[in-house]
Every structure is written in C-alpha cells, then in structure tokens.
C-alpha positions, -999 to 999 in steps of 0.1 A, spaced: 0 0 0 11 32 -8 20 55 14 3 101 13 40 109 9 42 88 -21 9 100 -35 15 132 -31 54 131 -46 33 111 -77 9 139 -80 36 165 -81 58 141 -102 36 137 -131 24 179 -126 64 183 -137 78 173 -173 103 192 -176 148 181 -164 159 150 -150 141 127 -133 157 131 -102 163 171 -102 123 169 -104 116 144 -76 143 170 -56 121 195 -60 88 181 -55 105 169 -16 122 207 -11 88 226 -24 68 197 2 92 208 31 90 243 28 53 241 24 49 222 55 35 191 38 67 173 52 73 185 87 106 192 104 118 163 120 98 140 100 115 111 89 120 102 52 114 62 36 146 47 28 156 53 -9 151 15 -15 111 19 -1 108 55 -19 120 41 -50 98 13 -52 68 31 -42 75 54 -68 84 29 -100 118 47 -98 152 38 -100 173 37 -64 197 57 -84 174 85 -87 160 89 -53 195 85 -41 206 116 -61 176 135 -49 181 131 -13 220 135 -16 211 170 -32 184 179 -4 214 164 19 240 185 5 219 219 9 208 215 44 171 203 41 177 167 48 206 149 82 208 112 84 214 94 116 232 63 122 212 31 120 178 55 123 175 68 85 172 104 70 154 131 86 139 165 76 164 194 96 148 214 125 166 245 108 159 257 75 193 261 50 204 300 46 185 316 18 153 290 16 118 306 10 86 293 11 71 281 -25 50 309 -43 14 299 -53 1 302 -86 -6 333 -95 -23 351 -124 0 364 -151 11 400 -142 -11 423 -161 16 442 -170 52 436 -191 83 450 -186 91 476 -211 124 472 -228 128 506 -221 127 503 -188 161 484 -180 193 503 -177 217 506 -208 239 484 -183 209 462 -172 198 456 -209 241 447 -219 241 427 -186 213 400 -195 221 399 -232 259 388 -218 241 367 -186 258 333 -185 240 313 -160 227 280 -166 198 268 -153 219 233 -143 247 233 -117 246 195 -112 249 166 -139 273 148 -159 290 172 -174 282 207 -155 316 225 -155 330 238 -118 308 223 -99 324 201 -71 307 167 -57 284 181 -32 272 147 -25 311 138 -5 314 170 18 308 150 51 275 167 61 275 145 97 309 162 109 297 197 94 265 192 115 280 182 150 305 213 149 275 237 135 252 221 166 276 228 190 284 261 185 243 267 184 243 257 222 263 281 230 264 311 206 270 347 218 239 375 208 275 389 190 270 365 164 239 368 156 239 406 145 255 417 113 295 412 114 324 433 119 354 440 105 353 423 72 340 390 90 343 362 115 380 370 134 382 332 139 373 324 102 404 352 96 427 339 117 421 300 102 424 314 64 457 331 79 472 299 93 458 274 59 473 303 31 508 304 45 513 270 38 486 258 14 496 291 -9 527 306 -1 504 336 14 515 357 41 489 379 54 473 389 88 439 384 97 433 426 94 436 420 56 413 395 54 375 403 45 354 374 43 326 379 13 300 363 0 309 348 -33 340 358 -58 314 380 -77 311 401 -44 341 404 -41 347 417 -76 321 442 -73 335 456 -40 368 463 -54 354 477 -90 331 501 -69 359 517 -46 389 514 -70 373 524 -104 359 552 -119 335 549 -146 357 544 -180 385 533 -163 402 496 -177 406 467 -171 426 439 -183 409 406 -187 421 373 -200 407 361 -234 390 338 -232 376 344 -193 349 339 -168 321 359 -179 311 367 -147 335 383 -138 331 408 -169 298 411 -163 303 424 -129 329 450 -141 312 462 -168 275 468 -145 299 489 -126 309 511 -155 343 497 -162 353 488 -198 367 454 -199 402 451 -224 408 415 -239 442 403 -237 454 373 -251 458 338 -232 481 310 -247 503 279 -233 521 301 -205 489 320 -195 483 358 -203 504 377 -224 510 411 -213 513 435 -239 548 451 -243 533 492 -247 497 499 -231 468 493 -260 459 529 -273 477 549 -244 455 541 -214 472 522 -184 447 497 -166 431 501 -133 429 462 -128 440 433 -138 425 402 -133 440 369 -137 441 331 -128 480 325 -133 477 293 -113 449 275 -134 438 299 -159 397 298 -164 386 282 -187 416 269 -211 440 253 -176 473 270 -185 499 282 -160 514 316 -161 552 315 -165 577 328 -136 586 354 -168 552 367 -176 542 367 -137 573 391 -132 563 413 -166 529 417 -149 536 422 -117 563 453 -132 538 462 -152 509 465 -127 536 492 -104 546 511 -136 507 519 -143 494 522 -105 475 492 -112 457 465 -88 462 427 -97 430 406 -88 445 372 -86 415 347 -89 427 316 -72 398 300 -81 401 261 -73 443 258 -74 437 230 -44 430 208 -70 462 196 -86 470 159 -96 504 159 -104 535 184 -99 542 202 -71 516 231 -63 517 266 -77 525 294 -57 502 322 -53 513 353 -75 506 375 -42 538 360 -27 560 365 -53 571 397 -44 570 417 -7 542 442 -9 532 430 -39 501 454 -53 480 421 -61 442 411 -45 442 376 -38 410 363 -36 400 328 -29 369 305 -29 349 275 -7 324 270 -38 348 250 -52 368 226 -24 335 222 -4 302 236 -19 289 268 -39 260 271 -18 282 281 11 286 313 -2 319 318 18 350 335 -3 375 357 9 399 383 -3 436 393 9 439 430 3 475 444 6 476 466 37 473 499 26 438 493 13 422 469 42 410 488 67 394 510 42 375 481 20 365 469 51 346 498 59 330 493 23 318 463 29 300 467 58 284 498 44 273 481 13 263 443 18 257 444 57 277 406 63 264 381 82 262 338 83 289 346 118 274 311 127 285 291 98 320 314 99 327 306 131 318 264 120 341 268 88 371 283 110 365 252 136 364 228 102 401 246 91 413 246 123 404 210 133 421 199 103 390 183 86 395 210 53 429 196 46 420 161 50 388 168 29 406 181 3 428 155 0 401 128 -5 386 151 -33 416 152 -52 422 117 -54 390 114 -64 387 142 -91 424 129 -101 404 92 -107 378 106 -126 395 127 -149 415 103 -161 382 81 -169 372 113 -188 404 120 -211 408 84 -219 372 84 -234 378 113 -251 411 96 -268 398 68 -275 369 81 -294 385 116 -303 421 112 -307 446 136 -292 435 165 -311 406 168 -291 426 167 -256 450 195 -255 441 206 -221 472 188 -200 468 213 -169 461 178 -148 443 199 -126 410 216 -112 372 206 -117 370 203 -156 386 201 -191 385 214 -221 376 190 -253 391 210 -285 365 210 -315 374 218 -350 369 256 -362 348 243 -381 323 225 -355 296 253 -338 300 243 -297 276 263 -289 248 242 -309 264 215 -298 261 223 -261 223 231 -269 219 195 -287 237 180 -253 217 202 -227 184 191 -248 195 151 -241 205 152 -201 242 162 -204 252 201 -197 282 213 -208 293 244 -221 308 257 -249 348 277 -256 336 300 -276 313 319 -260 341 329 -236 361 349 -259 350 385 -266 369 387 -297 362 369 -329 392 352 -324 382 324 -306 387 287 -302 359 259 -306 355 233 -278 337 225 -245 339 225 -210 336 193 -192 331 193 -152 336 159 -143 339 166 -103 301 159 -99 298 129 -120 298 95 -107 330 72 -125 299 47 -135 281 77 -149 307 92 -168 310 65 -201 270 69 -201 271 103 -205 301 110 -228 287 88 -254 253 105 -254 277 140 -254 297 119 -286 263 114 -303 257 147 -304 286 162 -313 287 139 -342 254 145 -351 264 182 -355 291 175 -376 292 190 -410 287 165 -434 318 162 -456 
C-alpha cells in the first residue's frame, strides 16, 4: 500500500515534465518541506522503499536526497535513517502559489543601458549539477555529519554577537584559520586585518570595481575568461580590455593598448579559467612590473588551485614579491560547496581597513554562525584532509574522462594537459559550432558548455567544457557517449 508521501510526490511528479528525473523528484520533496506538507523532523522512507513506491530507479532517489542532503534540508542518523532538519538552509523561501500572469510587461525601455548589456551577456545555466556541468564540485562527498555536530555545537552556545551583522570584514576566527591554511597551502603571508570574508568571488569583484574604479576606467581581462567576472565590471561602468591567453597564460602586452594604463588586472596565473594554462615565472614578473609602472591592482583569482594531480603546487602570484600590489582572492564554492557562499579576499595593507569599511556599508555581512563552523572545520584539520580525499577522487575521474575522449576523439581533441581543477576542455574543430552543440547535449541530459562563448573577440577557439567533479565514474562512459552522439550528429557533413 502506498503511502500520502508517495501520493502526493506522484501527484507532483507527473504535474512536472520538464529536467531530469531526479532534479524533479528534488524538488517536489524541497517545495513539500517548505510548504509544511513534510514536517521538520519527520522522517524520510529509505531510498530503496521510496524508490519502489515510486516505480523509480534507487539511483534517482539517491541523487535526490543527496542534493536535499548537501543543501541542508535533509541529516541522516546512524542506524535511524534520513530526517527532515529542525533548521531551515540559509537563503530558503517558502514556494510561491500560482498566480495570475502580471497584467503588466516590462518595457524594454525600462532596463538600464547596463541592465539591458548585462542580460544579453548573462551566462547562468539553469543546471549546476549533472554529468558534465563545469565547476561544480561533488556536493554529494562533503561530510554533512561532521559539518552538522560542529555547527550544533556552536548553536548551544552562541553569543547575541553572532547573531547581528559582522564586523570588520568577517568572522576574526574564520580570519585567523584562512591566515594559518594560506601560509602554507599558498605561499600567502597575510594577517587576519587583511582579510575580508565575502560572499561569493562575484562580491568580491564588485566591491573592489566600486571603490577602485571610476567609470571608464580599464581593465585587463584574460581572453577567453569567466564571464562573470566581466559582467560584474562592466554593470559597474568599467570597460573590460581582452588580452590574449596561450600555453604560458596571459600575455601582457609590451606598450599599453591605445595609451591608457589599466586600473585592474584580473588573472588566474595558477589554473587559468577556462583553457588550464599556468602563467610563467617570466610573464608573472612582466605583470607584476607592469601593474607598479601603471598604479595598477592585480586581482589574482585563485579560483580552485587546491585541485592539482600531479607536480608540485603553484605558488600564489601574491607572494611573489614583498608588498606586492596584487588582491588575492579565494573560494569555498569550489573545495566544499557553492551554496556556502563563503570566499575571501587578501587586500594588501594599505587598502584593508578601508574596503573593510565598504563592505560593511554596502552588503551588511552576516552567516557569523556558519563562519565561526568553517574556522573550527580549518582549524580542526578536517578541510585539509577533505581536500585531500577530493583530489584523489577528481584525479580518478578525470583520467576516466580524457581516456574516453582519446579513444573516441584522438589527441586532437585533448589539448588541455593542466592535470588539474574541476574540468577540461575537449578542442573541436573551427569548423564545429560548440555552442549548438552544447544546446543539442543540454536538450538530451548532459550540460556542458561551450569555448567559444568565452572569448569577446572573434578570435576564438571551438571546444567544450567538461566538469567531471560531480559525476559519478559509472556515470561518466554513459554520458560522454550520449555528449559523442551529439557532437557527431552536429558535424558538418563532408
């Protein structure tokens, strides 16, 4: 007999048609646990019972509860099962009723000159899990029973200090863990005072492009780059300049394109986004010279360096040089999970106490609690040893990934030999369009994205991004030959 979870869960199944089978059945639980249909503290079937109730596959309620797991709706307890959390996940809202359609439509008028450029460049994809979503880390293997014990005991005995809006560019204890992790993770030698915890690199970004730019002013951006990190210069008024990225990383020009001297620079000389290569000792001393001869800042995007299989690791272009006039800024979306919303930036001292001031004044920082469990995480150790598990694993299924593509490819299509970080880049001929081919692969299960649409000049490279961190090794063949259909099928015939 079936149980009124399971008829409900059917009823909102079959109301939903649209994405994977288990991204839907994740939402129809999340949108019944916000709603109040599934209490807190109520306890969940076992995915075996769910899955048969449901004619599903144990695979697909598995990846559904490890999602609502991995975001806080879900804890399991040993030898009792998997329970819905007393405490609601940072950032969850209610589900919306139906409503009528709004009588009136937004004018295209209406948007900003920025605002319109902004969504015409928007990037986002509506899937940041699945074989082969790029940057996305495995959610599913950050150990959410540890995470949970040091959270609940700090609850017991929190201080009314944390609960109000934080000070001084974030949790002192969060500060003081990043200081003691950098100096030997990165080669980073800081003090906690420089520190500002923010949330998200995109924050970050826009802090420092608000209180160090003037509208019109440059910026130097690798080509091809993260689009959202453009996006967030340009909504701040700041014209973006494209320089070139080959096998040693950027290239700094040799004389300053048309006369004007950047503001910023922004780089990944450790694993450069999206294409994997590593600056050279030559060009990270060119740019560094370069960035003091035009009063420029550095933004050094240290994105997911943690995450190298081979080699010895790369040092951090901050600590190349004493005083250095670079902005390291580094990540947890990557090494543990993006909806932690925990980065951090190192600002040189002459420019900390007064960006700390800014971001108070502008984004009103908060989450102290889950600071203060992220420091205790660092501090206890359980960061380094979680990282380490994550790259043997990423290292295991990255190799699954490039020998597929050689096999079925050749070597031609598998330039990228960074051996590191959370995804790599398959080369397509010139000829090939990626970005059809991405809409071809997105249409049959598999998201991935394509090269080209990283470039802002027409001279780009054809390829695709492949994340493999999030994709089970049994999951990965599966997928890459559905991705290998369609690519062919896009082929032009000859």
């Amino acid at each position: 007999m079936r149980s009124l979870l399971t008829d409900m869960l059917l009823q909102h199944l079959c109301a939903r048609t649209e994405g994977p089978l288990h991204r839907r059945l994740y939402d129809c639980i999340r949108l019944a646990i916000l709603g109040g249909s599934i209490g807190p503290g109520s306890r969940l079937p076992p995915t075996r019972d769910l899955a048969e109730e449901l004619s599903l596959s144990r695979n697909t309620v598995s990846a559904a509860y490890e999602q609502l797991l991995a975001e806080g709706y879900l804890y399991t307890r040993a030898g009792s099962g998997t329970f819905v959390t007393d405490h609601m996940p940072d950032g969850a809202m209610a589900p919306v009723q139906d409503q009528q359609p709004a009588s009136r439509r937004l004018a295209a008028d209406e948007l900003s000159d920025r605002g319109a450029h902004l969504l015409g460049r928007a990037g986002v994809s509506p899937h940041q899990w699945g074989a082969f979503a790029p940057g996305v880390p495995d959610v599913s293997s950050f150990p959410h029973s540890l995470w949970r014990r040091i959270h609940s005991r700090l609850i017991r005995r929190i201080k009314p200090d944390y609960l109000t809006y934080s000070r001084m560019g974030g949790s002192p204890e969060l500060q003081q863990a990043l200081v003691d992790y950098l100096r030997v993770a990165r080669s980073v030698n800081c003090t906690p005072a420089q520190i500002i915890i923010t949330e998200g690199t995109h924050q970050a970004i826009d802090l420092l492009a608000k209180m160090l730019c003037n509208p019109g002013d440059r910026a130097w951006i690798e080509e091809p780059s993260y689009w959202g990190m453009r996006n967030v210069l340009t909504i701040n008024g700041v014209e973006v300049v494209p320089i070139s990225v080959d096998g040693q990383g950027l290239n700094p020009p040799e004389t300053v394109i048309n006369g004007a001297g950047p503001r910023l620079i922004c780089v990944t000389p450790s694993h450069q986004y999206p294409t994997g290569a590593v600056m050279s000792l030559q060009r990270r001393q060119r740019l560094l010279a370069q960035a003091q001869e035009h009063n420029a800042w550095v933004i050094e995007d240290d994105y997911d360096s943690e995450f190298r299989f081979s080699g010895n690791p790369i040092p951090a272009l901050q600590s190349l040089i004493p005083h250095a006039p670079v902005i390291y800024i580094g990540t947890f979306s990557k090494t543990l999970y993006p909806g932690l919303r925990i980065s951090y930036m190192v600002l040189p001292d002459t420019l900390a106490a007064e960006m700390r001031l800014a971001h108070a004044e502008l984004y009103r920082g908060g989450h102290w609690i889950t600071q203060l469990a992220l420091a205790q995480f660092i501090a206890e150790g359980h960061y380094a040893s979680h990282i380490r598990r994550m790259r043997l694993l990423y290292g295991k299924r990255r190799l699954i990934l490039s020998r597929l593509i050689l096999q079925h490819l050749g070597t031609d299509a598998l330039r990228d030999d960074s051996n590191a970080g959370l995804h790599l880049v398959m080369s397509l001929p010139y000829e090939t369009d990626d970005v059809q081919v991405a809409l071809a692969a997105d249409a049959a299960g598999v998201y991935v994205r394509p090269l080209s649409t990283y470039y802002l000049t027409a001279h780009h490279k054809k390829g695709l991004l492949l994340g493999y961190a999030c994709v089970e090794e049994s999951l990965i063949e599966p997928a890459f030959m559905t991705l290998l259909a369609c690519l062919r099928a896009q082929r032009p015939s000859r």
